[in-house]
C-alpha positions as CSV (number, residue, x, y, z in Angstrom):
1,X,169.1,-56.5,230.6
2,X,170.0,-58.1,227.1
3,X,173.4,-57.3,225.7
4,X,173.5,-53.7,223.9
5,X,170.7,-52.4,225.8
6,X,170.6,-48.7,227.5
7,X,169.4,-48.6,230.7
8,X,166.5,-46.1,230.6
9,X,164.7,-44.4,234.2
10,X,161.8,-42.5,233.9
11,X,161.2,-39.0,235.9
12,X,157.9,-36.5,236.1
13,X,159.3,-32.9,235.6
14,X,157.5,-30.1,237.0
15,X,158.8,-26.8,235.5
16,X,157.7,-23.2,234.8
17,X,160.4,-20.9,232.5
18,X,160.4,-17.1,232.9
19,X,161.8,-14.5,230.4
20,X,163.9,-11.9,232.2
21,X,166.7,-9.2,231.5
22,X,170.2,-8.8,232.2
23,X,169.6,-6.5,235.0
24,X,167.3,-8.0,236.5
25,X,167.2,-9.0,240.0
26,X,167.2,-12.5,241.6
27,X,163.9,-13.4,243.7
28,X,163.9,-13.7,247.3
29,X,162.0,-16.6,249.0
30,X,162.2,-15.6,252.5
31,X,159.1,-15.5,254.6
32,X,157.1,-18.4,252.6
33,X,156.4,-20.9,255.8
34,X,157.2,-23.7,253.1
35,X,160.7,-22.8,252.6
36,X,163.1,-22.9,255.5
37,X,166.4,-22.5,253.7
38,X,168.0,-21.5,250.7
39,X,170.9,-23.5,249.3
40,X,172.9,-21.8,247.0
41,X,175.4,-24.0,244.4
42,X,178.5,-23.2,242.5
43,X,177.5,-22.3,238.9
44,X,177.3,-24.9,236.0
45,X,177.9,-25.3,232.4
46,X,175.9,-27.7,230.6
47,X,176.1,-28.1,226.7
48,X,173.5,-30.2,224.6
49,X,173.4,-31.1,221.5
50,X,169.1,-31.3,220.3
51,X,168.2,-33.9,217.6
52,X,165.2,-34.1,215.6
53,X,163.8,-35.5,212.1
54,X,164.5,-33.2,209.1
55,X,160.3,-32.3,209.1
56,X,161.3,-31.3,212.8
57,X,158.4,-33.8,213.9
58,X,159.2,-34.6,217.6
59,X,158.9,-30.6,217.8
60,X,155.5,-30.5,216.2
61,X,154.6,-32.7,219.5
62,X,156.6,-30.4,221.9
63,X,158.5,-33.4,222.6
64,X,162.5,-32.8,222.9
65,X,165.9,-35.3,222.3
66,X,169.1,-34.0,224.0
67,X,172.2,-35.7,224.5
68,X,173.9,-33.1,227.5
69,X,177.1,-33.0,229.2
70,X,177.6,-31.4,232.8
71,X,175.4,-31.0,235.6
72,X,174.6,-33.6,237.8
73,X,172.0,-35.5,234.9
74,X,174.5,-35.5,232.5
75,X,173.2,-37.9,229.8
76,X,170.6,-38.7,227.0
77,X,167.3,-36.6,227.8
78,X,163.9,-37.1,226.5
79,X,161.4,-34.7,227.4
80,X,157.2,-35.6,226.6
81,X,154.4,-33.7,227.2
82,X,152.6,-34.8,230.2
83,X,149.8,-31.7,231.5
84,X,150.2,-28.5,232.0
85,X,154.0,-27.1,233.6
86,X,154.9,-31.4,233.6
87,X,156.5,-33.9,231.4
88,X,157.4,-36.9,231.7
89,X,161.3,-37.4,231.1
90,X,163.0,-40.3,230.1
91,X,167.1,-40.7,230.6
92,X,169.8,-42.8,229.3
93,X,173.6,-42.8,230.2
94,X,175.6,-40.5,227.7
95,X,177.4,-43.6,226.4
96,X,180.2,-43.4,223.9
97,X,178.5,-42.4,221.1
98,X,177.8,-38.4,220.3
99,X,175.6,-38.8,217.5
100,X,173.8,-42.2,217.9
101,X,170.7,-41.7,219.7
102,X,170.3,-45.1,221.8
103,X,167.6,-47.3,220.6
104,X,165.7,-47.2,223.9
105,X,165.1,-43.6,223.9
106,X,164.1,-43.7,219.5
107,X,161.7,-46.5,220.9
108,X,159.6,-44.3,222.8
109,X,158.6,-42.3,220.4
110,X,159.3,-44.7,217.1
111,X,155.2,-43.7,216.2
112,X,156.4,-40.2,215.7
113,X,159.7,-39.9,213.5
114,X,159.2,-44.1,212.2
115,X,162.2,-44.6,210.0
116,X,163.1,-40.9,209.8
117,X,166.9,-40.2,210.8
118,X,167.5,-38.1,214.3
119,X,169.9,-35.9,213.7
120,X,171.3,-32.6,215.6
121,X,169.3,-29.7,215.0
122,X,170.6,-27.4,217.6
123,X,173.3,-26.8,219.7
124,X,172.8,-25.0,223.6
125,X,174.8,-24.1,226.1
126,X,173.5,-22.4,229.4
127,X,175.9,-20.7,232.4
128,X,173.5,-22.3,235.5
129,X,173.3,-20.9,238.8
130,X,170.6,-23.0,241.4
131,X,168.9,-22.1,244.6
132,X,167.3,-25.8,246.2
133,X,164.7,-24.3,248.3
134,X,164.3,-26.9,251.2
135,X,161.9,-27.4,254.0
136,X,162.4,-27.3,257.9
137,X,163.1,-31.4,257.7
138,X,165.7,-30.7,255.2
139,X,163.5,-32.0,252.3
140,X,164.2,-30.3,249.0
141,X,161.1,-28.5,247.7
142,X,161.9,-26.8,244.4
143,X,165.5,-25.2,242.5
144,X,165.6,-22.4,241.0
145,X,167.6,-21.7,238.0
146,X,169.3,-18.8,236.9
147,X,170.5,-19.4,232.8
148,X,172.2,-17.5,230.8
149,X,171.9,-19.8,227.0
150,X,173.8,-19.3,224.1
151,X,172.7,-21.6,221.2
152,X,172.2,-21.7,217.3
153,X,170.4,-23.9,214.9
154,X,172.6,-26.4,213.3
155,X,171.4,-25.4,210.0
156,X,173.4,-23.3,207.5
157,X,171.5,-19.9,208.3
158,X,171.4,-21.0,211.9
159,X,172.6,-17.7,213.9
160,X,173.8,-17.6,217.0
161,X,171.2,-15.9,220.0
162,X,171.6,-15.5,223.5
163,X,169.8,-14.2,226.3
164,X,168.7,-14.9,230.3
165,X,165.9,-17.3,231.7
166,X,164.7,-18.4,234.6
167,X,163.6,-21.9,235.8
168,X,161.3,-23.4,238.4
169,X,161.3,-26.9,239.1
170,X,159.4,-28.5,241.8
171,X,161.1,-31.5,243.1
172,X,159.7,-35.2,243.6
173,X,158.2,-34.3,247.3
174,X,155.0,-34.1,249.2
175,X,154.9,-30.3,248.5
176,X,151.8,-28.1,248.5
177,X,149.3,-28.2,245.8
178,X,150.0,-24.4,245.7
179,X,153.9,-23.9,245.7
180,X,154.4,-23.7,242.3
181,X,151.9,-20.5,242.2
182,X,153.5,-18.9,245.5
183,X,156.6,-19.7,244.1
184,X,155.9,-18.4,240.4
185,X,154.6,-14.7,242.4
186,X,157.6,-14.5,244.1
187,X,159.8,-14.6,240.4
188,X,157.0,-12.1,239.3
189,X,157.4,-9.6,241.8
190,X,161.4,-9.8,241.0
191,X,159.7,-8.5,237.1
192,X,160.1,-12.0,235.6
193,X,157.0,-12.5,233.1
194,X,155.9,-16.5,231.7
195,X,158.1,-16.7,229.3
196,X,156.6,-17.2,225.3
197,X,158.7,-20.6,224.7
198,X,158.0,-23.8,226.2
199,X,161.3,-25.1,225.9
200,X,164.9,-23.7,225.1
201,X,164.7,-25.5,221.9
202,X,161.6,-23.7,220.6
203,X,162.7,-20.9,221.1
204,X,165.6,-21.5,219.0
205,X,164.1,-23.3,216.3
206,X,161.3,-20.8,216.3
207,X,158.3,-23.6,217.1
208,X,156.3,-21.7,219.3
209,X,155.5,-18.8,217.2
210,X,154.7,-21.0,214.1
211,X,150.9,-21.1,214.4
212,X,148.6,-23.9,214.9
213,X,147.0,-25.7,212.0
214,X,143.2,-24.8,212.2
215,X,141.0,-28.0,213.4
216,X,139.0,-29.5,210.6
217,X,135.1,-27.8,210.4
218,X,133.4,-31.1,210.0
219,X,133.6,-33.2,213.0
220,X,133.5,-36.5,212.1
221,X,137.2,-35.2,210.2
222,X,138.0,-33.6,213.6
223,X,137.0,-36.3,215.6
224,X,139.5,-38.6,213.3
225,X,142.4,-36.0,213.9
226,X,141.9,-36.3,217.1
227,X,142.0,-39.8,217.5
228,X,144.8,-40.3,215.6
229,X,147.2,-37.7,218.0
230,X,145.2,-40.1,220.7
231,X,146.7,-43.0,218.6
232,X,150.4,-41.8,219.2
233,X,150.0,-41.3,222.8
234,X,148.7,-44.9,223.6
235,X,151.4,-46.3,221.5
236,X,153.9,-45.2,223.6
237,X,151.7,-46.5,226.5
238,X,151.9,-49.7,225.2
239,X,155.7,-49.4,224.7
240,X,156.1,-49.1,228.8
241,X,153.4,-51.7,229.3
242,X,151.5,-48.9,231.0
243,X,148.0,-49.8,232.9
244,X,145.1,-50.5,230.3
245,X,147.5,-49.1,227.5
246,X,146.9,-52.0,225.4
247,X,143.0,-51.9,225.5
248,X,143.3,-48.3,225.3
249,X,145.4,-48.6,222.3
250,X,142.6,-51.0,220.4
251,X,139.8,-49.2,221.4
252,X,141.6,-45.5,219.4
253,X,142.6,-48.1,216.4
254,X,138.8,-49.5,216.4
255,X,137.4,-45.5,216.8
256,X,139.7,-44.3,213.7
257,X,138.3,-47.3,211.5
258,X,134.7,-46.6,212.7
259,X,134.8,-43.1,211.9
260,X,136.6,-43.4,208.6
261,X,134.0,-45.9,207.5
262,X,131.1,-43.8,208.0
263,X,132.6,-41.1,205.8
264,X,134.6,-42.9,203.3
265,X,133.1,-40.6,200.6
266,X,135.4,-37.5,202.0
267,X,138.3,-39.9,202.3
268,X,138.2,-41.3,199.1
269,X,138.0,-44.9,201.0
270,X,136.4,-48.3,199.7
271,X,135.0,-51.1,201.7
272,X,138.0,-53.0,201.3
273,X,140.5,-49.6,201.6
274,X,144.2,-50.7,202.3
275,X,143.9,-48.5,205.4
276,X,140.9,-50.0,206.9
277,X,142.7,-53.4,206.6
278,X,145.4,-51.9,208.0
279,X,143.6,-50.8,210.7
280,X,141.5,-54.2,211.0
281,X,144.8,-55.7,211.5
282,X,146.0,-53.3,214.0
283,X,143.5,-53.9,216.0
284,X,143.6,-57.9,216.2
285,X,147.1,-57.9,216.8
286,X,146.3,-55.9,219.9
287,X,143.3,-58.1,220.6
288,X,146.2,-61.3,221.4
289,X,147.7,-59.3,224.5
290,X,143.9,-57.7,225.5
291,X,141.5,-60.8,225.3
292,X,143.8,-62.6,227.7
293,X,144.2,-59.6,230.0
294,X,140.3,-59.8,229.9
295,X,140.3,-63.6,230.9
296,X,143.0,-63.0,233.6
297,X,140.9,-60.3,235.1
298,X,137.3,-62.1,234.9
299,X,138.5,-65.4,236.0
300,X,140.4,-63.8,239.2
301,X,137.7,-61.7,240.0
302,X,135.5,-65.0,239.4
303,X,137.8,-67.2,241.4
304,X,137.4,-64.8,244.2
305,X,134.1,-64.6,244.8
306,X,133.8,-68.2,244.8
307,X,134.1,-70.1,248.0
308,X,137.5,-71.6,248.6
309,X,136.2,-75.0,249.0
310,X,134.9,-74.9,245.4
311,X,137.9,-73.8,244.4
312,X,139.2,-77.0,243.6
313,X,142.5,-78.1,242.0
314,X,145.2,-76.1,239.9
315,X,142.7,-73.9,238.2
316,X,144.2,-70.5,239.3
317,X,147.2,-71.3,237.7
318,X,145.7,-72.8,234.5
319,X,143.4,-69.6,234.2
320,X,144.4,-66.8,235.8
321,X,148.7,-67.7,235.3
322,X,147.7,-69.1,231.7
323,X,146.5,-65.7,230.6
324,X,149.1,-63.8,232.4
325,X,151.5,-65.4,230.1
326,X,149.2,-65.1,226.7
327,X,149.0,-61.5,227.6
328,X,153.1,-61.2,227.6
329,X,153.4,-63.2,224.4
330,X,150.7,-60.7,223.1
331,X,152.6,-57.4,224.0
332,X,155.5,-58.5,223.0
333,X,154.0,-59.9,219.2
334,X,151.9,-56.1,219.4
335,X,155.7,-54.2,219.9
336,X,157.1,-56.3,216.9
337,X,154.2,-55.0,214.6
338,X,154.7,-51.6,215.8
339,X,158.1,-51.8,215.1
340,X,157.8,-52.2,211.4
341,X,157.5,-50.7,208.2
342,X,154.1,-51.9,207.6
343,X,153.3,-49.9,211.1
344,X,155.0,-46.6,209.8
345,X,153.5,-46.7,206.4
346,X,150.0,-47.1,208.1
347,X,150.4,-44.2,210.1
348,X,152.0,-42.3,207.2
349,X,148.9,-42.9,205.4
350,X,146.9,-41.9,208.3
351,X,148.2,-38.4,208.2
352,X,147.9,-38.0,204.5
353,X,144.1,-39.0,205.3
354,X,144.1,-36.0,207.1
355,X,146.1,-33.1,205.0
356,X,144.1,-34.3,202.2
357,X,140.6,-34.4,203.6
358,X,138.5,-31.1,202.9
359,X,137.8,-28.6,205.7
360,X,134.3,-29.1,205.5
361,X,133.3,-32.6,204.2
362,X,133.5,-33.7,200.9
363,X,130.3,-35.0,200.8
364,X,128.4,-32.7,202.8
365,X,126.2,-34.7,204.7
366,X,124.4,-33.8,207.6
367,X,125.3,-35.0,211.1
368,X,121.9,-36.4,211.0
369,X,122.5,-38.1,208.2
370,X,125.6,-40.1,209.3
371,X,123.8,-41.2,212.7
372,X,121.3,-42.6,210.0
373,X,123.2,-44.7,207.9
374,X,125.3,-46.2,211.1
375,X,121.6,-46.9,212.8
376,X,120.2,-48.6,209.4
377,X,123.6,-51.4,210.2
378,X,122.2,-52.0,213.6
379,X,118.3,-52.6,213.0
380,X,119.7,-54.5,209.8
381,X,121.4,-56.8,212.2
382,X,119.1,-56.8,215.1
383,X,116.4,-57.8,212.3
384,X,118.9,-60.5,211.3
385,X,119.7,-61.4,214.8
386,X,115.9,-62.0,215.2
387,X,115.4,-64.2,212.0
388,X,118.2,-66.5,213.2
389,X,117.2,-66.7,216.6
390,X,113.6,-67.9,215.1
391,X,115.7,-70.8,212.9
392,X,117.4,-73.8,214.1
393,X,120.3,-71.9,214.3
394,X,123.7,-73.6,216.1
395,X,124.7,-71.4,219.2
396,X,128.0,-70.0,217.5
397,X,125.3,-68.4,214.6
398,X,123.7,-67.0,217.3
399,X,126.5,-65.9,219.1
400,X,127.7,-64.4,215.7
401,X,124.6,-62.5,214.8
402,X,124.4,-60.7,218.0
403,X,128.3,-59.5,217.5
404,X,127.2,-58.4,214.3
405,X,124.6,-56.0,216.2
406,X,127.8,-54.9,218.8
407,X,129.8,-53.5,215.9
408,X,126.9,-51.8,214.1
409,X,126.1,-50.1,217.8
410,X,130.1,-48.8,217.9
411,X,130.0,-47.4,214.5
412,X,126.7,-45.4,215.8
413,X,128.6,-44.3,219.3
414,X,131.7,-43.2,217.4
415,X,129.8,-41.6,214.4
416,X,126.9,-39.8,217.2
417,X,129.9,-38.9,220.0
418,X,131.6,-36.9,216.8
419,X,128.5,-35.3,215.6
420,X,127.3,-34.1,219.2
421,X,124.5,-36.0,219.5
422,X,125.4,-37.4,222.9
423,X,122.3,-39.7,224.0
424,X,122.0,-41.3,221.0
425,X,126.3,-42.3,221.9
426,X,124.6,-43.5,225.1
427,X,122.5,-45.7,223.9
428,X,124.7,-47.3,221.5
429,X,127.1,-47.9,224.5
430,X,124.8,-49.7,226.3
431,X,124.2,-52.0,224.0
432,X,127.9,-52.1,222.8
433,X,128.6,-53.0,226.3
434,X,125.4,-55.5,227.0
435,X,126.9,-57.4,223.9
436,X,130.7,-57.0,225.2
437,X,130.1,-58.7,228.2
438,X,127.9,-61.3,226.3
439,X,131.1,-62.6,223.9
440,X,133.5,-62.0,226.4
441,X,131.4,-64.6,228.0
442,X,131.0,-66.8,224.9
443,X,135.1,-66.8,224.5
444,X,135.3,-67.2,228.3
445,X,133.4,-70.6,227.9
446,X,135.1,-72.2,224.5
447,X,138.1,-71.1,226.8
448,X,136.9,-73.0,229.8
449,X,135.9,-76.1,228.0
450,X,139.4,-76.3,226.4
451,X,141.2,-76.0,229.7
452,X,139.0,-78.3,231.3
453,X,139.7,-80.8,228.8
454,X,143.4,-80.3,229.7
455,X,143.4,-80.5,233.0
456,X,141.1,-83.5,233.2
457,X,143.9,-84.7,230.9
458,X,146.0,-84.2,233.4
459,X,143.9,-86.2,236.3
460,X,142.9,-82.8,238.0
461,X,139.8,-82.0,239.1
462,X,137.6,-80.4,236.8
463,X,134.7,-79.7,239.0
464,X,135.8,-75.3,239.2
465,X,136.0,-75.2,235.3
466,X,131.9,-76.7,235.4
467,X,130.8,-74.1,237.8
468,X,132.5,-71.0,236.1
469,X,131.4,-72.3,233.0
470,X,127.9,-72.1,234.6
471,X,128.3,-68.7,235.6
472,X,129.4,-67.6,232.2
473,X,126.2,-68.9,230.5
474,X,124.2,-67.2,233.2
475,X,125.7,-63.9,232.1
476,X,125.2,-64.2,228.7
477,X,121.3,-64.8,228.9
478,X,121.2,-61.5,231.1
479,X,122.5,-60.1,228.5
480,X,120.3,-61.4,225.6
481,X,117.4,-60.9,227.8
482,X,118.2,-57.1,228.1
483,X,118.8,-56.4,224.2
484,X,115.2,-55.4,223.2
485,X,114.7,-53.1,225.8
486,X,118.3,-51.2,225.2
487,X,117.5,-51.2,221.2
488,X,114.1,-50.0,222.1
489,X,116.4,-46.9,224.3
490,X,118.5,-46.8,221.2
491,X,115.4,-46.2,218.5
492,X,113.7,-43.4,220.8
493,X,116.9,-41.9,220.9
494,X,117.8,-41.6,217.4
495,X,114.2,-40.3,216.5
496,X,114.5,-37.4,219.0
497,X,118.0,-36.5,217.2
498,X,116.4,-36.5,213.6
């Protein structure tokens, strides 16, 4: 770990709260075949300290930041939304520091408060008594928590509030798919009701009962919104070099520009908006890390099927290793960019996209309509496509036409998924994905032919690098050979959704 790091470890929280009174009872478990004994423990005091932005934006998420002392997880706390009664919950040690929210933690969630102070926005202490509810091997099932809180907003006006709670946490174990419901009856027969806050801090800070912005009406605008709270989630992803997280990240980034280009006139956006740059630029930044997680993963499926005596030389290590390592250097350039100002003021702008843009389209088109102008861009470059293909065209032309036809076809899926008309979505899939394969094979060959060069360089045998090479034109003249049937798919498609 690199000097003035925190060390961070990661837990999934299953929990339920209930709302209760003073007098009321405490459950009993007994006769549930799960639960074989109750453990009763002493009872604990735990104070924490919540911190936010001033616009209380990790709140608007229903994310919380709490730096707590006593209890047996004394430390920094950050709680995200993960499903329905779980969250994901990330700790640090409490450190020195009382106000200073470690870096690790601030990291996690960087595309949400940006370079917007964290500072303490409410202050709660709960009197804890637990039950650990165990299993006839001794495993520990679930706690329940009796809480007493007292807490107040930090702010001047903040008034003081107390009252009783009940928690119910299932613990990490193979337990039944059903405890938390046989569990949850139990609490309700003891006259506990769900309680109307999802979290302590809510209900001080009154979250919970501010209400829900309304969706945008239009849905290419809704489609947008959503993307963009799709856009937050995938960055943190990326930030714990989660599976697919970086493609998954690109794909959103590519989706938002997509969708904003086909209704510019309701954003107020040019061809050459700042913001589509931005998001341009976003997206090949990603591309570094993804296109050589694609290579790594084609060339070690590829070397696989192949039978070991044509496997000849070093060539696992040049391919497969090779774009391991581009794909590190390429998170690790992506985390920088979305660590910066340019980052934040791109996703700032993003959200003022949003407040700004009318409820039901500026420009009132149709959904129709959009679907139209996005399948004009494809025939235009499937029409091109053709005319260069009829020249004496170099193969990177070529190549370049048909990529010009792939991104017309992913403005049409984006633009038809948001409008409802699903088939027509379909269609442009299939030939967004006919053409994906195809340059993924075209870069898969300029790839091969430069690290065949090296390694013949190197007095290796280059004999592997000829066959996959081979394999990769093979697949790209499936591909070209299937085009005019998919586009014919496409047309019939869009005329039934006119």
């Amino acid at each position: 770990m690199a000097p003035g790091k925190t060390k961070t470890a990661r837990y999934t929280e299953i929990e339920r709260k209930f709302a209760v009174t003073e007098n009321t009872v405490s459950p009993s478990f007994e006769g549930l075949s799960a639960v074989a004994e109750v453990v009763r423990s002493g009872t604990q005091r735990l104070d924490a300290v919540y911190f936010d932005t001033p616009d209380r934006d990790l709140a608007a998420h229903r994310i919380t930041l709490r730096r707590r002392t006593g209890g047996s997880d004394a430390g920094w706390h950050l709680k995200l939304p993960a499903g329905t009664d779980t969250r994901t919950e990330v700790r640090a040690p409490l450190g020195t520091a009382t106000d200073a929210v470690p870096e690790e933690l601030r990291d996690v969630v960087l595309a949400i408060v940006r370079d917007r102070p964290l500072s303490p926005v409410a202050r709660i202490s709960t009197q804890r008594s637990v039950e650990v509810l165990h299993r006839s091997d001794g495993t520990a099932l679930a706690e329940f928590c009796d809480d007493r809180v007292t807490a107040s907003a930090t702010d001047p006006d903040g008034d003081e509030v107390s009252w009783r709670e009940w928690e119910l946490e299932l613990l990490p174990a193979d337990v039944p798919g059903d405890l938390m419901d046989r569990l949850a009856n139990r609490l309700a027969d003891a006259g506990a009701t769900p309680a109307a806050h999802g979290s302590k801090l809510a209900r001080v800070l009154g979250t919970d009962t501010a209400p829900e912005p309304a969706p945008p009406a239009d849905p290419v605008h809704r489609a947008i919104a959503e993307q963009i709270e799709a856009l937050l989630v995938w960055d943190r992803a990326v930030r714990a070099d989660g599976d697919d997280a970086v493609h998954q990240m690109r794909v959103t980034t590519r989706k938002i520009r997509s969708l904003l280009q086909g209704s510019k006139g309701s954003f107020g956006l040019d061809d050459d908006g700042w913001v589509l740059d931005e998001l341009r630029a976003l997206a090949a930044v990603l591309g570094v890390a993804r296109d050589a997680e694609v290579l790594a993963e084609r060339y070690e499926r590829a070397l696989d099927e192949l039978p070991a005596e044509l496997v000849r030389g070093p060539v696992r290590e040049r391919l497969v290793e090779g774009a391991n390592r581009r794909y590190t250097a390429g998170w690790r350039r992506s985390l920088l960019a979305m660590r910066s100002s340019r980052y934040f003021r791109l996703l700032d702008a993003l959200d003022e996209l949003l407040a700004a843009a009318p409820p039901g389209g500026a420009d009132g088109a149709s959904p129709s309509a959009g679907i139209d102008t996005a399948y004009k861009r494809v025939r235009k470059a499937a029409k091109s496509a053709a005319a260069v293909a009829a020249e004496e065209s170099t193969a990177a032309e070529k190549d370049e036409a048909l990529h010009r036809i792939r991104k017309g076809a992913k403005r049409l899926r984006y633009t038809a998924a948001a409008t409802g008309a699903d088939k027509v979505s379909d269609r442009a899939k299939d030939i967004q994905s006919l053409l994906g394969d195809h340059q993924d094979s075209v870069v898969s060959k300029t790839h091969l032919v430069t690290q065949a060069d090296a390694a013949h360089a190197a007095g290796e045998d280059t004999f592997t690098y000829g066959l996959l090479y081979q394999l990769e034109d093979e697949l790209a003249q499936q591909s070209r050979a299937q085009l005019q049937h998919a586009l014919k798919k496409l047309d019939k498609a869009v005329r039934k959704a006119r």
